[in-house]
C-alpha positions in Angstrom: -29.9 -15.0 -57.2 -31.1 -11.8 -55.3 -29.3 -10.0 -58.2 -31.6 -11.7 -60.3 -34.4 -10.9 -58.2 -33.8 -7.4 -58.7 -33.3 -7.5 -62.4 -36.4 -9.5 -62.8 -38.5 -7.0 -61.2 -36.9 -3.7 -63.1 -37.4 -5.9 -66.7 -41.0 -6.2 -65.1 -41.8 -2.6 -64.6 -39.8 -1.3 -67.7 -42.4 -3.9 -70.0 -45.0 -2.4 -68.2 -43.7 1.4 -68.1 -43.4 0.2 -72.2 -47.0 -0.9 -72.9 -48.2 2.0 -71.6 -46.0 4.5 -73.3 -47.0 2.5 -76.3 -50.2 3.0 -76.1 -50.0 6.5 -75.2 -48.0 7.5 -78.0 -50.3 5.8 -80.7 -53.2 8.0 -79.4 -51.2 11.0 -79.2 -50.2 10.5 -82.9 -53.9 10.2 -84.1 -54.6 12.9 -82.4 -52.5 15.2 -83.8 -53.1 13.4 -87.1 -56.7 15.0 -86.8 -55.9 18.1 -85.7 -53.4 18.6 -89.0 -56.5 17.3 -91.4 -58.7 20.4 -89.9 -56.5 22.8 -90.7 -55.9 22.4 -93.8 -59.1 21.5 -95.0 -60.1 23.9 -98.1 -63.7 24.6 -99.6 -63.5 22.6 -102.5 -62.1 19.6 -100.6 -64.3 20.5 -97.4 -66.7 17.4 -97.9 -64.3 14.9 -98.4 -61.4 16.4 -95.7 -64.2 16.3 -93.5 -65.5 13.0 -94.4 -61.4 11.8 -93.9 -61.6 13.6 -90.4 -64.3 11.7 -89.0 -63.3 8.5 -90.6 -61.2 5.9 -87.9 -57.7 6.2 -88.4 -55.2 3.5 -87.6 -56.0 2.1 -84.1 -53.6 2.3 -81.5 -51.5 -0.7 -81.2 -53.4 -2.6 -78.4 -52.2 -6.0 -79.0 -48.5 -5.6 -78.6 -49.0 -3.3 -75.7 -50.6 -6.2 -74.2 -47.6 -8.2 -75.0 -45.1 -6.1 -73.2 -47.3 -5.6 -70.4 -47.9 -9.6 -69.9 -43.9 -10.2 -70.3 -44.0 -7.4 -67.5 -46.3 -9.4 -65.6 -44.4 -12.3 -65.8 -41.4 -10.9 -65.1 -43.0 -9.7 -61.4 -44.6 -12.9 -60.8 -41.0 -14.3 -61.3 -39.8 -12.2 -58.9 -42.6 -12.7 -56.3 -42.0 -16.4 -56.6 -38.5 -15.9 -55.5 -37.6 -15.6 -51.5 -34.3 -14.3 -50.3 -33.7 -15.4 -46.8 -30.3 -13.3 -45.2 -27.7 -14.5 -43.5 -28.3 -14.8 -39.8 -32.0 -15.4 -40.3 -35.0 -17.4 -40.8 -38.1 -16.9 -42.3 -41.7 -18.6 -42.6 -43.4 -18.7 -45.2 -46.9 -17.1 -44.3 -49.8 -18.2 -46.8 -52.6 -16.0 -47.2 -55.0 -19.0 -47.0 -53.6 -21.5 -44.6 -51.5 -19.4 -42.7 -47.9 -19.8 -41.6 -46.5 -22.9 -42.9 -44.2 -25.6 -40.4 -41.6 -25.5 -42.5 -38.5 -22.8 -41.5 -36.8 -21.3 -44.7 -33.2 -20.8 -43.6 -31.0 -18.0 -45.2 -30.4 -18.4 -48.8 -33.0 -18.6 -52.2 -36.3 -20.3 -51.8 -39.4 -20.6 -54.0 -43.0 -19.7 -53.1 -46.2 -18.8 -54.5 -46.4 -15.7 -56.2 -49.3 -13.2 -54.5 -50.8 -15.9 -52.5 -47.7 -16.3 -50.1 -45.0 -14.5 -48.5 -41.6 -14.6 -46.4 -41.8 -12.9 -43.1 -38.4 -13.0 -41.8 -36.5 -13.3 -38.5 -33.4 -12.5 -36.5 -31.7 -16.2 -35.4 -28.2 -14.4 -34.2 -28.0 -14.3 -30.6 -29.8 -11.6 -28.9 -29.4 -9.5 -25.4 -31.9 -8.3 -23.1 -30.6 -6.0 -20.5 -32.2 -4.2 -17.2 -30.8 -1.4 -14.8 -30.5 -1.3 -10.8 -31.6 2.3 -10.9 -32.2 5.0 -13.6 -29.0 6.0 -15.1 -29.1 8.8 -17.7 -25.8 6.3 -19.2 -27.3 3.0 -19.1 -30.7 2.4 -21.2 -32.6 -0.5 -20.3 -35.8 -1.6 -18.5 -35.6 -0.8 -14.3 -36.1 -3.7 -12.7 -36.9 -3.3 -8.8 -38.1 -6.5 -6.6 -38.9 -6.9 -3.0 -36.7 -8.9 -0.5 -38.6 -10.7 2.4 -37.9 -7.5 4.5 -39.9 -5.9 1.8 -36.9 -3.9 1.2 -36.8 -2.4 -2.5 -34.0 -4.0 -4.7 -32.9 -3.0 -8.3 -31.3 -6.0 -10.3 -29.1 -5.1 -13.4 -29.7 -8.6 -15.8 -28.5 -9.0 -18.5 -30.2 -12.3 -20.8 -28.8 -13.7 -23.4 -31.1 -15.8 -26.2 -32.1 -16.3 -29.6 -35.2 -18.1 -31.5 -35.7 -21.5 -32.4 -35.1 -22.1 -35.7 -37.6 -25.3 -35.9 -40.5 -23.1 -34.3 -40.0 -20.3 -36.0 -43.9 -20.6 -37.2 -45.2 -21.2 -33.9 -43.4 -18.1 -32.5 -44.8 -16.0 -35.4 -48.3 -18.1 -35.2 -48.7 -17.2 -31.3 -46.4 -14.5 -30.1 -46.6 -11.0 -30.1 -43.8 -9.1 -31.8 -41.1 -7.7 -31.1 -40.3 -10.6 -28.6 -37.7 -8.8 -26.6 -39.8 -6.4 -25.2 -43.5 -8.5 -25.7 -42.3 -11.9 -23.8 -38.6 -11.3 -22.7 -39.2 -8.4 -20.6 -42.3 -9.8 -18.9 -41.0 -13.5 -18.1 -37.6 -11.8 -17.0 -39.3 -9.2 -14.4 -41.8 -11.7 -13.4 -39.4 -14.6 -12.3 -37.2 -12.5 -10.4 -40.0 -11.0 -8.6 -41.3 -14.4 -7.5 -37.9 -15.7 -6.5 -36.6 -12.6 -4.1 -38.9 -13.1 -1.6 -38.0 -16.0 -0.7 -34.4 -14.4 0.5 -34.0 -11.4 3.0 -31.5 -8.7 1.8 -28.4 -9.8 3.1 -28.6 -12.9 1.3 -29.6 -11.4 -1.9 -26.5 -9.4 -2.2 -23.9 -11.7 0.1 -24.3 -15.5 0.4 -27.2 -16.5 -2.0 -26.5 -14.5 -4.3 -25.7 -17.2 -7.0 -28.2 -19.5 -5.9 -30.8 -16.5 -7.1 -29.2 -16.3 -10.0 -29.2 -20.1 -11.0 -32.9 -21.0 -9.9 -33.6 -17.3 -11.7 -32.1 -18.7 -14.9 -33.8 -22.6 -15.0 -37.0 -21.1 -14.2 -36.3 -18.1 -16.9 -34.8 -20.9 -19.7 -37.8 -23.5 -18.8 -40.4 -20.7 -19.2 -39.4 -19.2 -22.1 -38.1 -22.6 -24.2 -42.3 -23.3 -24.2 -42.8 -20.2 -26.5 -39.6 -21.4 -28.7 -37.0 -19.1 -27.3 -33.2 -20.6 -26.5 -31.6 -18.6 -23.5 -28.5 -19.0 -23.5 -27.0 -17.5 -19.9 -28.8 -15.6 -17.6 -26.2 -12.9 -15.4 -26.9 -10.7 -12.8 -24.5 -7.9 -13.0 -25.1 -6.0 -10.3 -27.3 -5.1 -6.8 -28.7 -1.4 -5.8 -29.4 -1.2 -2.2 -31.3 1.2 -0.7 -29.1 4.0 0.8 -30.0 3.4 4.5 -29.6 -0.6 4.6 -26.5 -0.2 2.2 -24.9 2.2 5.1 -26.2 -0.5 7.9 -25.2 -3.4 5.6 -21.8 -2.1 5.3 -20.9 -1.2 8.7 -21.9 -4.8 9.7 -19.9 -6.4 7.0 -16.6 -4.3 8.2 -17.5 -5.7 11.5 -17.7 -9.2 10.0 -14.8 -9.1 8.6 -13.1 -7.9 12.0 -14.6 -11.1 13.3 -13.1 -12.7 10.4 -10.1 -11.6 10.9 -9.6 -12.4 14.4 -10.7 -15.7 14.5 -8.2 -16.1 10.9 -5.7 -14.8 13.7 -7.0 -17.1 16.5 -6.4 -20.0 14.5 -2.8 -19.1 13.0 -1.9 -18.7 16.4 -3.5 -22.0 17.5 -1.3 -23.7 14.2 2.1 -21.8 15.4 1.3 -23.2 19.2 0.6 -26.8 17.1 3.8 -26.7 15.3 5.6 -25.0 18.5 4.3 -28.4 19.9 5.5 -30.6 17.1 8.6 -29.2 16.8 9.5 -29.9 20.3 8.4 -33.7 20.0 10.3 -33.8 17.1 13.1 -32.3 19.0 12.7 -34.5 22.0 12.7 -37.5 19.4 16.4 -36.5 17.5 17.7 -35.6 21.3 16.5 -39.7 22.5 17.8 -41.1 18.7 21.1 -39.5 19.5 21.4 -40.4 23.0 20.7 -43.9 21.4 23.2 -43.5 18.8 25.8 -42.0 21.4 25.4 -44.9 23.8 25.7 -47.3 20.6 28.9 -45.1 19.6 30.1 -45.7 23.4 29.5 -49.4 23.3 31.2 -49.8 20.5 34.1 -47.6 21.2 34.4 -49.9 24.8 34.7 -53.1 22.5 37.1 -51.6 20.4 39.0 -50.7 23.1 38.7 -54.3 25.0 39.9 -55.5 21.2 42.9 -53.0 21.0 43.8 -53.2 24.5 45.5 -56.9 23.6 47.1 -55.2 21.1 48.5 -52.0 23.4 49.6 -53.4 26.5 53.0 -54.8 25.2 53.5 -51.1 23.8 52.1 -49.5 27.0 55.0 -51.7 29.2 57.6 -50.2 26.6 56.3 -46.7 26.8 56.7 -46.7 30.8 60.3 -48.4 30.2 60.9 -45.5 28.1 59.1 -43.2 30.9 61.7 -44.4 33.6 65.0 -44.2 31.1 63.8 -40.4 30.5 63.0 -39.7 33.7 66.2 -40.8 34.5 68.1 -38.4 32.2 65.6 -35.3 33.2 66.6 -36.2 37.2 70.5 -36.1 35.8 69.5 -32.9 34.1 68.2 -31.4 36.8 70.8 -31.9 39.4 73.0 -30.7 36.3 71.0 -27.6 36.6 70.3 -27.1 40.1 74.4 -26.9 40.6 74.6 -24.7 38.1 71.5 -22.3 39.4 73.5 -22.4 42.3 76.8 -21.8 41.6 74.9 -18.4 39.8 72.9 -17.7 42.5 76.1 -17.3 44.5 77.8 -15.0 42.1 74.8 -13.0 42.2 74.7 -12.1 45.7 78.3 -11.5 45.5 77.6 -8.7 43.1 74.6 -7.5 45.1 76.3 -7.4 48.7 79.0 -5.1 46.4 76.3 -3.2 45.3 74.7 -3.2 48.3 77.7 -1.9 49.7 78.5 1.1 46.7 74.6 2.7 48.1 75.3 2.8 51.9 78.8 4.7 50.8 76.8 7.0 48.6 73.7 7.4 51.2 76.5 8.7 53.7 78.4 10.7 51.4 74.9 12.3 50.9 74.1 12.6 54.6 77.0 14.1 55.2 76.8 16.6 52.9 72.7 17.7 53.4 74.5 17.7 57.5 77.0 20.6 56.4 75.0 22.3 53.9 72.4 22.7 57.2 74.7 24.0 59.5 75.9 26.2 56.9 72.4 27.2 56.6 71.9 27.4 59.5 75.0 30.0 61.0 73.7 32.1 57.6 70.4 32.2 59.2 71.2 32.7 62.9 73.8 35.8 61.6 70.7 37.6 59.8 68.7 37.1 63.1 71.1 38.6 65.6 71.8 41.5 62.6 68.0 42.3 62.3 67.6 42.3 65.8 70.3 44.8 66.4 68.4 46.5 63.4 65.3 46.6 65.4 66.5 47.2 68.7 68.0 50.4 67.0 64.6 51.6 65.6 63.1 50.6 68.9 65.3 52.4 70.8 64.8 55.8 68.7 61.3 55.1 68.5 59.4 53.7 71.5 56.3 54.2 70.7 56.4 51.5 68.3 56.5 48.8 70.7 52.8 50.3 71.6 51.5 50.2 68.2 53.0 46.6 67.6 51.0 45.1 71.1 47.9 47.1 69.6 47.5 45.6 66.5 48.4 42.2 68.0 45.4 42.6 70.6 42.4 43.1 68.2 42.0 43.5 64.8 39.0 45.8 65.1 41.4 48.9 66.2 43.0 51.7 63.9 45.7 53.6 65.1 47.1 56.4 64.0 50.7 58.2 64.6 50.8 62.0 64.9 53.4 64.1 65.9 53.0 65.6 69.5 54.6 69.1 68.5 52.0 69.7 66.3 54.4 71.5 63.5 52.7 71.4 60.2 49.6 69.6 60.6 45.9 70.9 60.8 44.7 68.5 63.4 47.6 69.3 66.5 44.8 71.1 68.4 42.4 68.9 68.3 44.8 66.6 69.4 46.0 68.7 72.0 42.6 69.1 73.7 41.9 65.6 73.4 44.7 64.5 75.5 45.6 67.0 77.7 43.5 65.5 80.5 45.8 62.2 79.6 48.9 64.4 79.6 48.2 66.1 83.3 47.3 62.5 84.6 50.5 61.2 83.6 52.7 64.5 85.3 50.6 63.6 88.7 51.7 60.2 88.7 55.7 61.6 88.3 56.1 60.0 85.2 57.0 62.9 83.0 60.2 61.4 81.9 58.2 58.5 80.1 56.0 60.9 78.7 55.9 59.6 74.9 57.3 61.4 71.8 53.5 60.7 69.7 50.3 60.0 70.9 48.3 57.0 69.3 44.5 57.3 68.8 42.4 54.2 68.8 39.2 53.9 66.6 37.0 51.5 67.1 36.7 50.0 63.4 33.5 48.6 62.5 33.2 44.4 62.2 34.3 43.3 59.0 32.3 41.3 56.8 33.3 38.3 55.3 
């Protein structure tokens, strides 16, 4: 039909565009018609082609120019009478006498009156309004900032989502302004809101009542605004802007809520684990009495069984202990058996020991006597290299005298150093010295007669210094 439409209105405007080209040309053809008869006018025919020239030629062709241009006419009134509502919208149809009319025209081909009314159409798809918390050169939308009881600044990102009535369409185009989003949307949206937060402090608004805003927000938004003929469909608050100093504050107390939090979650999983500790050790304490129970049942009726078998077991008891005495019986005859027999072995065996004990004394004095002669042997070897180093020494003693002296000198202190030098002084730098130094010695021992003593070397005794350890 809108294909139609379109068609109608070119066939309109090509009957017109024809009436007047029509028209035109006719007058364009007399005039040149004219034009032709004054040029060529001669002198003999100049009354007459003059005469011709101002005589009316054939008139222009008025009548069917009118034709085309009412068909032309018709055709656009046609097309004015026909109204295309799209999909996804509404219109009204708006009467330039009485107005807009009740009725809604829904998307598809309606009739109305050509030049008197017209179709003013709407948007019925689901729209969205959205605000910002703060400015945000990536978000576009309204700011919307209210004040908490603290009178603390807020910004709310909303986000609305509504459409029109269809079946008030003409009282929305009647009384609202347009474009509804921003000229009744915006307003009702901002004003609720800002009526609502001050009833809540700031902690609230962005912790624990922060639903509840949000619901009484949306009745109050979809009550207000279904009395102008708009539908909302769901009111959301997507998100809070602090301000910078209480979001700081806010957040430090919330980390030390949720420490508090945290411990008492603690306290009380502890408290359960003491609970069940509890529980578990009645439970316990009830299995330990049920199976004492069932132990002392187990008992009593193991004693009745036994009282019940115990008819049953004594004639076999009497033969086991007959039994008992024949075998102990044959082990008493098995053991004196054995007994003569350990002892006729033990008696063997200290037969062979006293013979062995025997063999070692004869070996213990065969050794004894031997270590006896290889000591006196050892010992005449010994006593034979004393008496020859004696003779040995007495020799040297005997040619040398004066060792006897050096021997008791080194044996009475160890902090003497002697020295043997010959008295004759043949050979050696120091006789002299010597000399001199024991002449006085020498004289002293002529006075006292004992020349014929006098020794063959003179010993000098230095006092050596202490040693040290």
């Amino acid at each position: 039909m809108l294909a139609l439409r379109y068609l109608l209105m070119i066939l309109g405007v090509g009957l017109f565009g024809s009436a007047s080209a029509l028209v035109v040309y006719d007058i364009f053809l007399s005039t040149q018609l004219r034009r032709l008869l004054r040029r060529s006018a001669t002198d003999e025919t100049g009354a007459e082609v003059a005469a011709l020239a101002h005589r009316p030629f054939v008139q222009a062709r008025w009548r069917l120019a009118l034709q085309l241009a009412a068909a032309g006419a018709l055709a656009i009134l046609i097309t004015g009478s026909v109204g295309v509502v799209p999909d996804g919208t509404a219109g009204v149809r708006v009467s330039q006498i009485w107005g807009a009319r009740p009725d809604t025209l829904y998307p598809g081909v309606h009739l109305v009156t050509p030049l008197v009314d017209s179709v003013a159409i709407y948007d019925m798809r689901e729209q969205v309004y959205s605000t910002v918390a703060s400015e945000n050169a990536k978000q576009k939308g309204d700011v919307l900032t209210v004040q908490a009881r603290e009178g603390l600044n807020i910004g709310l990102a909303v986000s609305v989502r509504y459409r029109l009535d269809p079946k008030r369409l003409d009282s929305i185009h009647r009384n609202l302004p347009q474009p509804v989003a921003e000229q009744v949307v915006a307003p009702v949206v901002a004003t609720i809101y800002r009526q609502l937060a001050p009833n809540y402090i700031t902690r609230e608004i962005f912790a624990t009542k922060r639903e509840e805003l949000r619901t009484k927000a949306a009745e109050a938004i979809t009550a207000r605004l279904a009395s102008d003929g708009i539908v909302v469909r769901e009111v959301l608050l997507r998100d809070l802007q602090l301000p910078e100093e209480y979001a700081k504050g806010l957040e430090g107390l919330l980390l030390k809520e949720q420490e508090n939090e945290r411990l008492g979650t603690e306290q009380e999983i502890k408290s359960k684990e003491v609970r069940i500790a509890e529980l578990e050790a009645e439970a316990q304490k009830a299995r330990e009495v049920k199976q004492a129970e069932a132990q002392a049942q187990v008992h009593v009726l193991q004693a009745k069984a036994e009282s019940d078998a115990m008819q049953y077991t004594l004639p076999l008891k009497q033969k086991q202990i007959e039994q008992s005495k024949l075998e102990a019986e044959a082990r008493k005859e098995s053991t004196l058996q054995n007994a003569e027999a350990a002892a006729q072995a033990k008696i063997i065996d200290s037969k062979a020991e006293i013979e062995r004990q025997k063999n070692l004394a004869d070996a213990e004095a065969n050794r004894i006597r031997v270590t006896a002669d290889a000591d006196a042997n050892r010992i005449r070897v010994t006593a034979a290299a004393d008496a020859e180093r004696m003779k040995f020494e007495a020799a040297v003693l005997k040619s040398n005298p004066m060792l006897i002296q050096k021997i008791i000198a080194e044996r009475l202190s160890d902090k003497l150093q002697i020295m043997m030098v010959p008295m004759d002084g043949k050979n050696f730098f120091a006789s002299d010295v010597m000399r001199s130094a024991f002449s006085g010695a020498g004289s002293a021992s002529s006075d006292d007669g004992s020349d014929d003593a006098a020794p063959t070397a003179t010993a000098l005794a230095q006092k050596r210094p202490p040693k040290r350890p």
